[in-house]
C-alpha distance (Angstrom), angle and dihedral (degrees) to the residues before:
residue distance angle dihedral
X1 . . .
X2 3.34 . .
X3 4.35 129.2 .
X4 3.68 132.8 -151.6
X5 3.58 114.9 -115.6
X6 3.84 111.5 -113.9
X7 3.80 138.9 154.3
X8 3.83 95.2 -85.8
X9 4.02 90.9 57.2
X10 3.63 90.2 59.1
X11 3.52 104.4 35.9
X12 3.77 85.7 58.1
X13 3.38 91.5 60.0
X14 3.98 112.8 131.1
X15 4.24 106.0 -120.5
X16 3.62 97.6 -95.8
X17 3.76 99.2 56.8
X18 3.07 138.4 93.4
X19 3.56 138.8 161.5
X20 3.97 146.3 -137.3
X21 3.75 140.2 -169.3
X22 3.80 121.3 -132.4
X23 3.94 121.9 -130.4
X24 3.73 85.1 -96.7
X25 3.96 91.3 53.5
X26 3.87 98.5 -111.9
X27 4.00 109.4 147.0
X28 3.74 114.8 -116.2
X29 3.92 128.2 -162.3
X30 3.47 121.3 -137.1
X31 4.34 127.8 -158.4
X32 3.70 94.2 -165.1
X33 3.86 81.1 173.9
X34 4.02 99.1 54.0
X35 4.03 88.2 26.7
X36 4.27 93.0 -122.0
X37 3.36 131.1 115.4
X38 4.20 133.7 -154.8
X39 3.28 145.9 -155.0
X40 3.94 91.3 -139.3
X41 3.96 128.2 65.4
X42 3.56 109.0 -95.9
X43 4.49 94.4 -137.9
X44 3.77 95.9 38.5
X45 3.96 108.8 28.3
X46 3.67 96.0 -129.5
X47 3.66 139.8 119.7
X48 3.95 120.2 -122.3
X49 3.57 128.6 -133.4
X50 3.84 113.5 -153.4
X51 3.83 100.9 -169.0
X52 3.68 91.4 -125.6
X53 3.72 90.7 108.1
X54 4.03 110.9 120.0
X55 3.84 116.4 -110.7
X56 4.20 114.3 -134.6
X57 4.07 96.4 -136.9
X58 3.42 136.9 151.5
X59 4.11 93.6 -87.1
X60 3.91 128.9 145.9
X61 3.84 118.1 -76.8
X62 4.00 103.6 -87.1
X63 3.92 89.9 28.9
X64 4.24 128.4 117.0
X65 3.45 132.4 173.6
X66 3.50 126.1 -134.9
X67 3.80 141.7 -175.0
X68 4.14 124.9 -147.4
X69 3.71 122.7 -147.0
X70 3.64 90.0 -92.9
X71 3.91 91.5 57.5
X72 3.67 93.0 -114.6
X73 4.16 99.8 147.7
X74 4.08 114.7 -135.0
X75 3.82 140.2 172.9
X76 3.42 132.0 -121.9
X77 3.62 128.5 -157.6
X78 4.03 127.8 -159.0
């Protein structure tokens, strides 16, 4: 099962991690001590969904939707 991200999950980060996002807003894990990363938090286990995931809908040629962190839905236009 999947978490969303939040300022608790990374404040409970041990000292050598970090973390990242990917272009397509999937949470990453860093070990900056061991050099690894992972998918999965390294205190609770669990993946984290950030909401910034695109949506397929019925939009407008050009047109995306988006989520923030907060859960606040947007569109994007190319």
């Amino acid at each position: 099962m999947a978490a969303d991200l939040n300022l608790e999950w990374i404040c409970s980060l041990p000292r050598s991690w970090t973390y990242g996002i990917t272009r397509g807003g999937r949470v990453f894990f860093i070990n900056e001590e061991a050099k690894s990363t992972t998918w999965l938090h390294p205190v609770t286990g669990e993946a984290v969904v950030t909401g910034h995931r695109r949506q397929s809908t019925d939009l407008p040629t050009g047109w995306e939707e988006a989520y923030t962190f907060e859960g606040a839905r947007y569109y994007i236009k190319w």
